[in-house]
ZARO-351394 format. One line per 3 residues: number of its first residue (from 1); their letters; for each residue x, y, z of C-alpha. Coordinates in steps of 0.1 Angstrom, whole numbers. Each point is the difference from the previous one (the first is absolute). Layout:
! residues N
NUM	A	X:Y:Z; ...
***
This chain:
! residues 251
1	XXX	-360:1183:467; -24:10:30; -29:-13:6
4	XXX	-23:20:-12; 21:8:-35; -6:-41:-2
7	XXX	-32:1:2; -10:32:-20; 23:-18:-29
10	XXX	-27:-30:2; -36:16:1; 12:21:-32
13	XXX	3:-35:-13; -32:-10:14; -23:27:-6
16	XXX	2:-12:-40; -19:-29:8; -22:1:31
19	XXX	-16:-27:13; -35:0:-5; -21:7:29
22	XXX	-28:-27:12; -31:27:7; -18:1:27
25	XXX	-31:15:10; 1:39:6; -7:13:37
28	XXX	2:35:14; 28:4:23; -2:19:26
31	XXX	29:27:0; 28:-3:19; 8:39:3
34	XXX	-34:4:9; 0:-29:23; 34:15:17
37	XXX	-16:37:8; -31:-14:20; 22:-16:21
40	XXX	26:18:9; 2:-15:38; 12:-33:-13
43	XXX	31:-13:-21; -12:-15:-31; 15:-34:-11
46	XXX	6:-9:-38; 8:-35:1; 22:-17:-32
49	XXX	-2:-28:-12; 36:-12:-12; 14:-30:-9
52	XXX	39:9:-7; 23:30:0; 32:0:-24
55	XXX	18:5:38; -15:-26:22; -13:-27:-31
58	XXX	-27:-21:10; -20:17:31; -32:-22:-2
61	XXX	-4:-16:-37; -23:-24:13; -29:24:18
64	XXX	-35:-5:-13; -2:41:-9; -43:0:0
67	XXX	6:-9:36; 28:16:13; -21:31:-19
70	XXX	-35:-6:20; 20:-5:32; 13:38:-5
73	XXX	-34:10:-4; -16:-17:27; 29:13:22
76	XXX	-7:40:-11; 27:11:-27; -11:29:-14
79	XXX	12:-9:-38; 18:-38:-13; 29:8:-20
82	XXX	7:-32:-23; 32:0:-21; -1:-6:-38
85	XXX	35:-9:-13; 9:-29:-9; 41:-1:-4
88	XXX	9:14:32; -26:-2:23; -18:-35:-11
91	XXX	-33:20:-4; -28:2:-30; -29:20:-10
94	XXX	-21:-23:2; 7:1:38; -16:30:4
97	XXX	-27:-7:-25; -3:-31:26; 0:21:35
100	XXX	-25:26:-17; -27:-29:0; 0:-8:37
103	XXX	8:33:14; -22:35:0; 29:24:11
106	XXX	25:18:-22; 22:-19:-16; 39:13:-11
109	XXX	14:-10:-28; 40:-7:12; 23:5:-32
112	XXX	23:19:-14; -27:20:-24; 18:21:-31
115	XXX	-25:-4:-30; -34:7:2; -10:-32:-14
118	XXX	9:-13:37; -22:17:10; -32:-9:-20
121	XXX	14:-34:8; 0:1:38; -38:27:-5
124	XXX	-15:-38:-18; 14:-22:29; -19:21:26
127	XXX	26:23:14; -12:34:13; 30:14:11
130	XXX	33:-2:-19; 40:3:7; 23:28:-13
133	XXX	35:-6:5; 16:41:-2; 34:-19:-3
136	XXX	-13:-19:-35; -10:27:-18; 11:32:-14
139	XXX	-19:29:18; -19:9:-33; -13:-38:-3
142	XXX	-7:0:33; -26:22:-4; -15:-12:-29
145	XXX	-8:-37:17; -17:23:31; -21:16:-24
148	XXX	-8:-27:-18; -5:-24:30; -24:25:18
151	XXX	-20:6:-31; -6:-36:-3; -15:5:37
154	XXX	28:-17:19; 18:12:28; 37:4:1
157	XXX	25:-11:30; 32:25:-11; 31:-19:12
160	XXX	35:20:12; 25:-8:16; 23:38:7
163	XXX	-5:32:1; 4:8:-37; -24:-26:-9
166	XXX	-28:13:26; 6:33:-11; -11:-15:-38
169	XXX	-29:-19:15; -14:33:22; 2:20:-36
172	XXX	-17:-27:-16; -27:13:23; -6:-40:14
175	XXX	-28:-8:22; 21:-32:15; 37:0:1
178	XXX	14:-31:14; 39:3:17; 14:-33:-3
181	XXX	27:-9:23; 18:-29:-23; 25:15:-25
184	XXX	-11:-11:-32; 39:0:-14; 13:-24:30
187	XXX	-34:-12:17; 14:11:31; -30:13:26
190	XXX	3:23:26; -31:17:20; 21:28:3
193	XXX	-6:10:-35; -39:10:7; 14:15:32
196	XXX	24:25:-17; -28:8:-29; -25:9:22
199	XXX	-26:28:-7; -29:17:19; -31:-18:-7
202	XXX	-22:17:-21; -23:-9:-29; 25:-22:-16
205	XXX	-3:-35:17; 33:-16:9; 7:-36:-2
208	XXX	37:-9:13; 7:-36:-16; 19:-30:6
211	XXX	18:-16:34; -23:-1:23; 3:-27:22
214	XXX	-22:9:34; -16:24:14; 33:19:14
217	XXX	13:5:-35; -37:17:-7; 2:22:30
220	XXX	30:14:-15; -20:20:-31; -35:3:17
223	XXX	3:36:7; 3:6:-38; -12:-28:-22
226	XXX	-35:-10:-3; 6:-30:-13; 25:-31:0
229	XXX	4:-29:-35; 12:-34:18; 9:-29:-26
232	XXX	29:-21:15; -10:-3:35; -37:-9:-7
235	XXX	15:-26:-24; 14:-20:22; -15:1:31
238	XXX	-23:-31:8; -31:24:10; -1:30:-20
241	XXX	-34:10:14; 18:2:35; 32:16:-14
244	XXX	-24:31:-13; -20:1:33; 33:6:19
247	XXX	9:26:-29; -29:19:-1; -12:24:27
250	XX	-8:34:11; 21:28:-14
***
């Protein structure tokens, strides 16, 4: 069984008994799409904040997450994504709900959404932007959680992975499509996988996703991605602060 049939197989088993989100405060969140189109001359950062992968394990269990969040925003991300699963990646909810008190940018809710009662769930921790796997869902439930995730005034980061799925993200008609370059069947990453699905930029703003390492590897999808998510590498490096300084930079 691949790794994403594993985990789909569990979050049908957990979506039956959520765990209850600690509340926070409301803010308004800036918006990330918005955020991305006034500044088009720069590369916007979404940093993640991950504990474990089902591939690597344990990437940093013991990081103090309201820090390692504030230090992506004093260092200029444009958006914190903060992962909420708890089998396979060693995340919670009330992470986010957590990181959504000490931070004023938008905040991604990491998981592998397919019930709309995920989504309430992540809209009371504080979340203003959500995750839609194309590869989870059917096409037809696919856009049911968009329409339901926009109309509760969230933003939605579509996630593909090949052509097909793009192709089923561009009819959705998504603002945000996010390419990610690890194989959510093997976990396997390759840069090369944003390279090949590249499109003109236009109005849709295009986040490539997963295994970047320095600024080289960014170079390599400047000319057609507006923005980069970096989770492992700002994980485990002793100075993320410094780590998104040397990421960042002029388009």
């Amino acid at each position: 069984m691949d790794f994403l049939t594993k985990i789909l197989t569990e979050k049908q088993h957990e979506i039956e008994s959520l765990d209850p989100v600690i509340e926070t405060v409301k803010k308004i969140r800036p918006s990330f799409y918005e955020g991305v189109k006034k500044d088009l001359a720069t590369i916007h950062i979404i940093g993640e904040i991950k504990r474990a992968s089902p591939s690597k394990g344990i990437i940093n269990e013991a990081v103090d997450i309201l820090e390692q969040a504030k230090k992506y925003e004093q260092a200029g991300v444009s958006a914190i994504s903060v992962l909420t699963d708890p089998i396979f990646f060693k995340g919670h909810i009330n992470d986010l709900a957590a990181v959504a008190t000490v931070v004023d940018l938008p905040i991604l809710c990491k998981d592998f959404i397919i019930d709309e009662r995920q989504i309430i769930r992540a809209k009371q921790a504080g979340a203003s932007i959500v995750l839609l796997i194309v590869a989870a869902v059917s096409q037809e439930r696919l856009n049911k959680l968009y329409q339901f995730a926009t109309e509760q005034g969230l933003e939605v980061l579509v996630e593909v992975h090949d052509a097909s799925e793009l192709q089923r993200a561009q009819l959705l008609g998504a603002k945000i499509i996010g390419v990610n370059n690890r194989n959510l069947k093997t976990f396997q990453v390759s840069i090369e996988t944003s390279i090949q699905l590249k499109q003109a930029l236009g109005e849709t703003v295009f986040v490539s996703e997963s295994g970047f390492k320095n600024r080289q590897d960014i170079k390599k999808i400047l000319p057609y991605y507006q923005g980069v998510l970096i989770g492992e590498t700002l994980m485990t490096v002793s100075d993320p602060m410094k780590k998104i300084k040397e990421l960042k930079g002029l388009r």
